[in-house]
MARKESE-553175 format. One record per residue (C-alpha): residue number from 0; x, y, z. Coordinates in steps of 0.2 Angstrom, whole numbers, plus 2048, in hexadecimal, padded with zeros to 3 digits. Layout:
// MARKESE-553175
n; xx; yy; zz
NUM; X; Y; Z $
...
// end
This chain:
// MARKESE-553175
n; xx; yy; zz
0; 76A; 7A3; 82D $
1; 768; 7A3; 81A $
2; 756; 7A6; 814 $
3; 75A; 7A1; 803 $
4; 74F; 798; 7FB $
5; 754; 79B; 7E8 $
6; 766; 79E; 7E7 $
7; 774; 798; 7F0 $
8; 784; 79F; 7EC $
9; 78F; 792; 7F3 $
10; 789; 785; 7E7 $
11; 78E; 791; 7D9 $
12; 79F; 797; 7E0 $
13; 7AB; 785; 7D9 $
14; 7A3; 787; 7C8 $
15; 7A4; 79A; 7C7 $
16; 7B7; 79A; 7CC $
17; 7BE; 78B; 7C1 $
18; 7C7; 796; 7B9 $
19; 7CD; 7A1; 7C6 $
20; 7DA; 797; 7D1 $
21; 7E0; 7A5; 7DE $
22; 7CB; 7AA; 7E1 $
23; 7C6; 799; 7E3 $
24; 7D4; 796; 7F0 $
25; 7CF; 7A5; 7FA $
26; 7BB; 7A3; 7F7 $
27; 7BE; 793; 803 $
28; 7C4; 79C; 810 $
29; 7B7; 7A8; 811 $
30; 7A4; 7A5; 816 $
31; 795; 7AB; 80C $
32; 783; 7AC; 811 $
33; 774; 7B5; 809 $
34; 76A; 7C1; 810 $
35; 75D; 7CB; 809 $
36; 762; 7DC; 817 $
37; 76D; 7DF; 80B $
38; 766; 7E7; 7FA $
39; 777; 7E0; 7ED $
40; 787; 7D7; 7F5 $
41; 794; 7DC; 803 $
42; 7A3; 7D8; 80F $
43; 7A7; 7DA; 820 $
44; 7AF; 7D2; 830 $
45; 7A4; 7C9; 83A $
46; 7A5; 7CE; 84B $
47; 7A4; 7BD; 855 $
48; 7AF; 7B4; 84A $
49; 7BC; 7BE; 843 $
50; 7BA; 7BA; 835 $
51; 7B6; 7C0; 823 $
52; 7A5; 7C0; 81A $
53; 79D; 7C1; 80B $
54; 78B; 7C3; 80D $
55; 77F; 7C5; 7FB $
56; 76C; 7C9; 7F8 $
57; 767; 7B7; 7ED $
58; 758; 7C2; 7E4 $
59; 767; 7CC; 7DF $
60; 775; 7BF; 7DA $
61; 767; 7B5; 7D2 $
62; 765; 7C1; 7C5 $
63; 775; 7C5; 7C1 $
64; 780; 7BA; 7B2 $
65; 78D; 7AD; 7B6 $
66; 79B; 7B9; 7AF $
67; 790; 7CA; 7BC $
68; 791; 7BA; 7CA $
69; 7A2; 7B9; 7C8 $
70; 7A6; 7CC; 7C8 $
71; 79E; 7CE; 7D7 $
72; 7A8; 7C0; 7E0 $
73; 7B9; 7C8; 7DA $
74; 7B1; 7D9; 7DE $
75; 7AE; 7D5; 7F0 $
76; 7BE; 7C9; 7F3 $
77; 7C9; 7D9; 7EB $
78; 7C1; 7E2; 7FB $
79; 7C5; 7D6; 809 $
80; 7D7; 7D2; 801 $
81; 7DE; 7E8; 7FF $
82; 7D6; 7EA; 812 $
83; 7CA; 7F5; 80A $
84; 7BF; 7ED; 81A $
85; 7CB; 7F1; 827 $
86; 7D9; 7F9; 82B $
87; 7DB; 804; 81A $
88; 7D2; 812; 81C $
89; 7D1; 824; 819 $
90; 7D7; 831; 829 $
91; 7C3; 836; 827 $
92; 7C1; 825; 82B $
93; 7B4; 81B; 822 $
94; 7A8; 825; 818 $
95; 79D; 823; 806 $
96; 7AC; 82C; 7FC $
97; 7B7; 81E; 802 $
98; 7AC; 80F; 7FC $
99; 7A9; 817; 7EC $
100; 7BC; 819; 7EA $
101; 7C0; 807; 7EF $
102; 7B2; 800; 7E3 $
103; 7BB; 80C; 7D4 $
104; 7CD; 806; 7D6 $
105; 7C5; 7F3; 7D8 $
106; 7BA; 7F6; 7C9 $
107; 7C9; 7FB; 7BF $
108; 7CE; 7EA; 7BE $
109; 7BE; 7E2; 7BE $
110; 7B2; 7EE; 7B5 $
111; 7AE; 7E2; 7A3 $
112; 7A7; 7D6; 7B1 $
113; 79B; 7E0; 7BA $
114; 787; 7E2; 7BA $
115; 781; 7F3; 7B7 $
116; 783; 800; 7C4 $
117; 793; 804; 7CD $
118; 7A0; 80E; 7CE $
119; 7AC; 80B; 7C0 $
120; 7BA; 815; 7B8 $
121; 7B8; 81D; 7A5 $
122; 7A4; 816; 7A4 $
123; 79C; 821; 798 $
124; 78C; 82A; 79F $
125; 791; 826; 7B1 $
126; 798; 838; 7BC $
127; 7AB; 82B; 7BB $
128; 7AC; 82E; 7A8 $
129; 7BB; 839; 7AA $
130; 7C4; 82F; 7B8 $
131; 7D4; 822; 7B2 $
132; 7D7; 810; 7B3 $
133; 7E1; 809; 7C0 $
134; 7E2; 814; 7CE $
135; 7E3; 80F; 7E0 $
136; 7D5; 812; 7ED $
137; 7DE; 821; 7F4 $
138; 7DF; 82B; 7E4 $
139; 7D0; 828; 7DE $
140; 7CA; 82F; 7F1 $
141; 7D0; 83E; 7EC $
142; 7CB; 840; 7DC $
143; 7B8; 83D; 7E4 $
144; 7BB; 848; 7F3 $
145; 7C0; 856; 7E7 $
146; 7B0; 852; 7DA $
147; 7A5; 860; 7D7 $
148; 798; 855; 7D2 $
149; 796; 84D; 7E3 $
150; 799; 85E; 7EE $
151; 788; 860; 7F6 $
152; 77B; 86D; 7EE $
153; 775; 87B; 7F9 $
154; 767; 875; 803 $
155; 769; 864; 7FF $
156; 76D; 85F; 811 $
157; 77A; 852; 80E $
158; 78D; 852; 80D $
159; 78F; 842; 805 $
160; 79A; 83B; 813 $
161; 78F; 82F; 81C $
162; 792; 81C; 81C $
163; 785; 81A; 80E $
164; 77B; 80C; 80A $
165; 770; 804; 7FC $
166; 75F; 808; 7F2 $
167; 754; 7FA; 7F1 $
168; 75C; 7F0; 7E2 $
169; 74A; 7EC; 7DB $
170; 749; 7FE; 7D6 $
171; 75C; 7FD; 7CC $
172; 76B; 803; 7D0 $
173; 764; 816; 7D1 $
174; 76F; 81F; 7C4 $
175; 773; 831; 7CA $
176; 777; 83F; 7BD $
177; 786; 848; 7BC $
178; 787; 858; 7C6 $
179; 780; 852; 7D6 $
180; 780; 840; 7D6 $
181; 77D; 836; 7E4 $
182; 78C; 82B; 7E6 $
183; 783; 81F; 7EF $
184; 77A; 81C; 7E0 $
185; 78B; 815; 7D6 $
186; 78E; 806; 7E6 $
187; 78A; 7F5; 7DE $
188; 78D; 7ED; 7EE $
189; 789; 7F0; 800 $
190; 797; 7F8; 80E $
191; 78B; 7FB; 81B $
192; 797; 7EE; 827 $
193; 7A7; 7F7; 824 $
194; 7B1; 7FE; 831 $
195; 7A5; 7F5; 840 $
196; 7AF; 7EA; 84A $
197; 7BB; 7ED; 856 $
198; 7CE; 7EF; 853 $
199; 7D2; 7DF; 85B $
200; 7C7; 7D5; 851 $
201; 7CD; 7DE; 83F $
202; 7DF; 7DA; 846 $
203; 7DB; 7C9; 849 $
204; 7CF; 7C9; 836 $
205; 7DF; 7D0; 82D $
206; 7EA; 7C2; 836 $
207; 7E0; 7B5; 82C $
208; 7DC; 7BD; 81D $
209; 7EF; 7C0; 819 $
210; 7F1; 7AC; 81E $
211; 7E2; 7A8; 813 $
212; 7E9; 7B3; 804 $
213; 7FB; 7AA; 806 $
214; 7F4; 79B; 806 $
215; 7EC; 79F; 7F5 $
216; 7F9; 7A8; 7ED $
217; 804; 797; 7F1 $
218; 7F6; 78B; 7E8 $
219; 7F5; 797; 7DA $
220; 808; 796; 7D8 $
221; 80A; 786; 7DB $
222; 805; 774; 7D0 $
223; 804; 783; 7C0 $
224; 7F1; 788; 7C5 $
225; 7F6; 79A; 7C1 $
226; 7ED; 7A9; 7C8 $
227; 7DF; 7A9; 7BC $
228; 7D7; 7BD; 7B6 $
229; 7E2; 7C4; 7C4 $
230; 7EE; 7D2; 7BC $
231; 802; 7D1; 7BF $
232; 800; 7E0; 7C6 $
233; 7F5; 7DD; 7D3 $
234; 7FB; 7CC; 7D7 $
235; 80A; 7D6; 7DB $
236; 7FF; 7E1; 7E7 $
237; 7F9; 7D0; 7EF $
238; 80B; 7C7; 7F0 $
239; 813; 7D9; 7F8 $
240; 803; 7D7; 804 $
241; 808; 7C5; 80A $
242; 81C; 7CA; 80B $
243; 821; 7D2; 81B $
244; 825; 7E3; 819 $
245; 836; 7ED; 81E $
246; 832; 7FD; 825 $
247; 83F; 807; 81C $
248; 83A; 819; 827 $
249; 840; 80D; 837 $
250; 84E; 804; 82E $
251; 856; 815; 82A $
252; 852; 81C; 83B $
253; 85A; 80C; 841 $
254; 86A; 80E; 837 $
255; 86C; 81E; 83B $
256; 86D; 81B; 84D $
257; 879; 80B; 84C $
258; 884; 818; 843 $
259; 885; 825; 850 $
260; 887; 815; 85E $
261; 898; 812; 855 $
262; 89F; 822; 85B $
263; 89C; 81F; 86F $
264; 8A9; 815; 879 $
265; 8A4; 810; 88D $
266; 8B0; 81A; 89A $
267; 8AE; 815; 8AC $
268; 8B2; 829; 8AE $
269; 89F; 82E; 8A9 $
270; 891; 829; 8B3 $
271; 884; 81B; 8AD $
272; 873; 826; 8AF $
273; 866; 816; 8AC $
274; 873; 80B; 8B7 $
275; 87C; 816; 8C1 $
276; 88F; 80D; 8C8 $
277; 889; 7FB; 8C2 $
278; 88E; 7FF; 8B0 $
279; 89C; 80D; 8A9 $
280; 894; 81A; 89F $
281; 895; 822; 88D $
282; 8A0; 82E; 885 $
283; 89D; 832; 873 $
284; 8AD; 838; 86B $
285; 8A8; 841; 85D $
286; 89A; 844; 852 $
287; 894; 836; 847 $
288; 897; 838; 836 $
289; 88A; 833; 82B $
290; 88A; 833; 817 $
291; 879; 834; 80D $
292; 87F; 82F; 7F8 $
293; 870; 835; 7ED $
294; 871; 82B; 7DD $
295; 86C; 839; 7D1 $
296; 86A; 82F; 7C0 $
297; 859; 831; 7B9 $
298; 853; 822; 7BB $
299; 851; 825; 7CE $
300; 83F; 82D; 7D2 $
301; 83C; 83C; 7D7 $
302; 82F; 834; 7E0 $
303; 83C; 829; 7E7 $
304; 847; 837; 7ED $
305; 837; 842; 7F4 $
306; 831; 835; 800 $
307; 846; 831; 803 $
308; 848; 844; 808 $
309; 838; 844; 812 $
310; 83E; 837; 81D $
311; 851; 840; 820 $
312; 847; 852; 823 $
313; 83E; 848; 832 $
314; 851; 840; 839 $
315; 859; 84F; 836 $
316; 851; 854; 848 $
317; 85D; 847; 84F $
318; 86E; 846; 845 $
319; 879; 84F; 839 $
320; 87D; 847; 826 $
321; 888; 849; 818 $
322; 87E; 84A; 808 $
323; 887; 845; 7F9 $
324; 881; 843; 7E7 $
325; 889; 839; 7DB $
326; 887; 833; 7CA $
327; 897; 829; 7C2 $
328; 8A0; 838; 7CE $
329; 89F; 842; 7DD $
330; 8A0; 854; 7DA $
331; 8A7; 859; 7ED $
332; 8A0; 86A; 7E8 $
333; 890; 863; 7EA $
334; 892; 85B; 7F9 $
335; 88A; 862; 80A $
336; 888; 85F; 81B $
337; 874; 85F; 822 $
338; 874; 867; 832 $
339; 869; 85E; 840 $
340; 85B; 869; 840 $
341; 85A; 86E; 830 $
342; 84B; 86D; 824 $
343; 852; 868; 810 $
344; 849; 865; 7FE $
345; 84F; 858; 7F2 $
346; 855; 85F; 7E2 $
347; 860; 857; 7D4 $
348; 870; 85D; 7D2 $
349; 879; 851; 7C6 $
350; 874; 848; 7B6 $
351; 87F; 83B; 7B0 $
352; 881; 826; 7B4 $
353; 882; 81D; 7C5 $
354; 893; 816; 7CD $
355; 892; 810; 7DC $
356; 8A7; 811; 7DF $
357; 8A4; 826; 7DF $
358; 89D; 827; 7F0 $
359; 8A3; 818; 7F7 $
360; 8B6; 81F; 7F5 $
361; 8AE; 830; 7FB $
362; 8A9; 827; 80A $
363; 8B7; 81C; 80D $
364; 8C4; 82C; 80C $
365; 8BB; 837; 819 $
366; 8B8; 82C; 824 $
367; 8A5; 829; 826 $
368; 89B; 81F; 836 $
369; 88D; 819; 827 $
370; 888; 819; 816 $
371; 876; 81B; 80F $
372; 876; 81A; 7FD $
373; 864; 81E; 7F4 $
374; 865; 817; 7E5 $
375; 85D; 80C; 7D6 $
376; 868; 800; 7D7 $
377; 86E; 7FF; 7C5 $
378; 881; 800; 7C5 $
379; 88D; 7F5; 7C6 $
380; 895; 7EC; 7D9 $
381; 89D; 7F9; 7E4 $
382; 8AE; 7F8; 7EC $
383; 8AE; 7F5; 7FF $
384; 8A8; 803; 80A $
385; 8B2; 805; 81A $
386; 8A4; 808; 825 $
387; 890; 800; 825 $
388; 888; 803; 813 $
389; 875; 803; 811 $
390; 86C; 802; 800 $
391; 85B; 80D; 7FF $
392; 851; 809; 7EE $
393; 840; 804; 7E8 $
394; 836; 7F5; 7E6 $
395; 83F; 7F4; 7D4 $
396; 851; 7F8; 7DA $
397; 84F; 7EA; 7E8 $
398; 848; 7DD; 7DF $
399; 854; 7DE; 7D0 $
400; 863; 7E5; 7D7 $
401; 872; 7E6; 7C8 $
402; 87F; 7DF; 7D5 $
403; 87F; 7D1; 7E5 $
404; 881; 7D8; 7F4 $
405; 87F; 7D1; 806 $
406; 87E; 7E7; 80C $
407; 86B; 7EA; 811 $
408; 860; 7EF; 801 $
409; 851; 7F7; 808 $
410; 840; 7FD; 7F8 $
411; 839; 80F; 7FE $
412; 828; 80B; 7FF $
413; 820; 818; 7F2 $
414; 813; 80F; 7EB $
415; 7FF; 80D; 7EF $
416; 7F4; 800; 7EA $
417; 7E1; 7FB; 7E6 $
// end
């Protein structure tokens, strides 16, 4: 129950979002009450309902300016919405690193909007001088972890990973000093209800936040309400949030595994060993032959082929490839066979365009079980390929592919986010 009796932030909220479309939307589906337990603002799931909170100290948010009001919101909305609450979390688990690193990639985007205190990239006087813009919440986690200024000193007693909370607000936001800095005196708002409910209840939170952030998305889309101060960049974050993903590791192992089906036949002569006389059993005739094209133009990633050859050194335990990479040609020089059980690096070996005709005639003339081309996508159509193709790209190369196709297309995920 609200003890209140100043400030209500829900009569505040339709004014302070009028021009903010894709917050307003989402403010609605998410309940706030005050509480002076807390010393700032915070988020969390509420155990009983499922559902997500915002909870706010009214001494606190009566103090602060529309525009600081209105950073806050956004600040804690950017929380609940990049699953900084649930289910994105470090291996260490949740600890006071994480917090600050979450509140520096929000802050990034939000950091003109803010009251004083807080963690915020490039602020002058403040131990994240030195830290960039833009970030995600995982690089800035390790950019913190390795921080001299917040490796405990000798005797000190603390190892800066506890949950961490707040300092009386009344008594200002606690500025540390470089070189030894508390971080817990850089969180504007309070975490302390992180990472508390159980597993089910997060599944079931997530469930409705991702409708409650579709159906915003959709009202800011539609009747030209826009997406008010929020970035193309991370409205891209938040429509790749509410669109099912592909894994592209499982699509790859799938693929794979249809290509090595090809090559067995049933014969009444081998015994069924899961059904044993009721069905004929399997012979496999030869060994599948599978082709791997690596687009070596330079607009491919290197980040792109890294996490490509990552994937292949994994199902390499379980099937043989060819590996063929191609520019406007296949040198056949280049060409060579990955053993199954062998371990392999990615390197570049050619430097001119992209035709995708190269290795599909390769691959039609010996006779390959499956194609995988890893590729940007920026050549003109192919010729047919005689056997299953596949199309490994980025988020780029799937979404403006240079040719039509009706062949898989599958984006590598590469990428973090806030």
């Amino acid at each position: 129950m609200s003890d209140d009796k100043t400030f209500n932030l829900n009569t505040h909220t339709f004014r302070l979002l009028q021009q903010e479309p894709f917050f307003a939307s989402l403010s609605r589906r998410i309940h706030k009450h005050s509480s002076k337990a807390i010393p700032t603002a915070g988020v969390c799931i509420n155990p009983h309902t499922a559902q997500f909170e915002m909870i706010y100290n009214p001494d606190f948010m009566a103090k602060l300016t529309d525009k600081e009001k209105l950073g806050v919101l956004k600040h804690e909305f950017y929380h609940i919405i990049f699953e900084h609450v649930t289910s994105r979390l470090p291996p260490e688990g949740m600890n006071i690193k994480w917090n600050v690193a979450t509140d520096l990639a929000i802050n990034s985007h939000i950091m003109d909007e803010l009251p004083e205190g807080g963690c915020i990239p490039s602020k002058v006087d403040t131990p994240f001088e030195s830290y960039p813009v833009g970030l995600s919440a995982e690089a800035y986690y390790d950019m913190v972890k390795n921080d001299d200024q917040f490796k405990p000193k000798d005797g000190d007693g603390q190892d800066g990973d506890g949950q961490g909370g707040q300092g009386d607000p009344s008594q200002g936001n606690g500025k540390g000093q470089a070189g030894g800095s508390s971080l817990e005196d850089y969180n504007l708002d309070d975490h302390s209800g992180w990472g508390e409910a159980d597993e089910e209840t997060k599944a079931m939170a997530k469930e409705r936040l991702k409708d409650a952030v579709e159906k915003a998305s959709r009202e800011a889309n539609q009747g030209g309400r826009g997406w008010g101060s929020v970035s193309a960049s991370v409205r891209k974050q938040i429509m790749d949030m509410i669109t099912p993903k592909v894994d592209w590791k499982k699509v790859l192992r799938y693929f794979i595994k249809q290509s090595q089906r090809a090559d067995k036949r049933s014969t009444v002569r081998r015994l069924n060993k899961r059904f044993p006389y009721i069905h004929a059993g399997k012979k496999v005739r030869r060994q599948a032959k599978i082709a791997i094209s690596i687009d070596q133009s330079g607009s491919v990633s290197d980040a792109m082929l890294a996490a490509f050859f990552s994937e292949l050194n994994a199902l390499a335990a379980y099937a043989t490839f060819t590996v063929i990479p191609f520019d406007t040609e296949v040198d056949e020089s280049l060409v060579y066979e990955w053993k199954k059980g062998q371990k392999r690096t990615w390197e570049r070996v050619k430097c001119g365009g992209t035709c995708f005709n190269a290795p599909t005639l390769y691959v039609n003339k010996n006779k390959f079980d499956g194609h995988i081309v890893l590729t940007d996508m920026e050549a003109p159509k192919p010729k047919p390929s005689k056997c299953q193709r596949i199309w490994f790209t980025d988020e780029n190369g799937k979404a403006n592919p240079y040719f039509k196709t009706n062949e898989r297309i599958i984006a590598i995920d590469i990428k973090g986010g806030f």
